[in-house]
C-alpha positions in Angstrom: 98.9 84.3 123.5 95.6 85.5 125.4 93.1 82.9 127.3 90.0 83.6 128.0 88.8 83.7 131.5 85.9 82.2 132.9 83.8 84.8 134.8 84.4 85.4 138.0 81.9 83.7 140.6 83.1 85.6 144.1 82.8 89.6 143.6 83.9 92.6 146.2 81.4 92.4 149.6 81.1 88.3 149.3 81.4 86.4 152.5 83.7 83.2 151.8 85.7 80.6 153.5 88.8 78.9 153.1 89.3 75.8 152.2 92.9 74.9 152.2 95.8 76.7 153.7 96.8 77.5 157.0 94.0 79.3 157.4 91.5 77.0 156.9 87.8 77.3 158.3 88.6 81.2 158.8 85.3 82.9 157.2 85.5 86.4 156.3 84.4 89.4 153.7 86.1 89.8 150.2 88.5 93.3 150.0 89.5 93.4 146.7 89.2 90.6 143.5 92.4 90.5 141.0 90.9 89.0 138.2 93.9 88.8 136.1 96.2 86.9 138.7 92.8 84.2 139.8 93.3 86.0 143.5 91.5 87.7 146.2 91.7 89.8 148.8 89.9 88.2 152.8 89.5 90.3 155.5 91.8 88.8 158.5 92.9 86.0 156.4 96.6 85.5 155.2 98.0 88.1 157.4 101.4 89.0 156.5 104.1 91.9 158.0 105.7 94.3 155.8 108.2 96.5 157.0 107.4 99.8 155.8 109.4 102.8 155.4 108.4 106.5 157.0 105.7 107.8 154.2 103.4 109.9 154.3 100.1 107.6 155.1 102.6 106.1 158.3 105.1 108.9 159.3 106.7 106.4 162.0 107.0 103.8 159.5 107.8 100.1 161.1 106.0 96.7 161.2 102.9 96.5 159.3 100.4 93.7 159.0 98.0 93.2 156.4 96.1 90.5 154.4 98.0 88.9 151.2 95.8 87.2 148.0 94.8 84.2 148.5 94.1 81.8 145.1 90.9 82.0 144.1 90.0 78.3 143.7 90.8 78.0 147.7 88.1 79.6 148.8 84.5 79.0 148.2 81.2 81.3 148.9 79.3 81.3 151.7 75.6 80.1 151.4 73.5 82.9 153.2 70.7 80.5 154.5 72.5 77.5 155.4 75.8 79.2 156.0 78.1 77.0 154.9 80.6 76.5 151.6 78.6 77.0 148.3 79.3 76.5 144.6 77.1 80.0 142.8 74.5 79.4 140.1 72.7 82.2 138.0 69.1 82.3 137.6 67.3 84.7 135.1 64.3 86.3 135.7 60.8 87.5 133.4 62.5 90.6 132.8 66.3 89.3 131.5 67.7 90.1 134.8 70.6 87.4 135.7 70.9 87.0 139.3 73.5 84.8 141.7 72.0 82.0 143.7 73.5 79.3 146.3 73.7 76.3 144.4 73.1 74.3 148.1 69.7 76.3 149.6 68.6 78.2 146.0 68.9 81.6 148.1 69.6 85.1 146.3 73.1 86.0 146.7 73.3 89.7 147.8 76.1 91.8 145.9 
């Protein structure tokens, strides 16, 4: 059985915030987007420790933090102008080019 997925609204480079979790309020810059699992990737947000064998990236091996997904629906963009929590519209322009706008101020969304 397949489902469809909506298209994603939050891409790599975004700024976003979280809304519920123990880290909520923390703003930061999206790493990585894993479309099939609905998660993403916030810098400094959802920092776990993983204890990591030697290797070669980390020779000494040890503790190691790093951020873990977060669900998608519990964060939200953040609106360039007004700089707060956002829902994302599209607008399309003369030529047929679709572009990302805050839904709160109507400003371009950078990607």
């Amino acid at each position: 059985m397949s489902f469809k997925h909506q298209p994603l609204r939050i891409r790599k480079g975004d700024t976003v915030v979280v809304l519920r979790g123990t880290d909520r309020g923390k703003k930061g810059k999206v790493l990585k987007v894993l479309p099939k699992k609905e998660r993403v990737l916030v810098e400094k947000v959802r920092m776990v420790k993983r204890h990591t064998r030697p290797n070669q990236q980390n020779p000494q091996g040890g503790i190691v933090e790093k951020e873990a997904p977060i669900a998608l629906s519990n964060v939200m963009l953040l609106d360039p102008e007004k700089n707060v929590a956002t829902r994302v519209g599209y607008k399309r322009s003369g030529e047929g080019a679709v572009t990302r706008v805050a839904k709160k101020s109507g400003a371009v969304i950078e990607s």
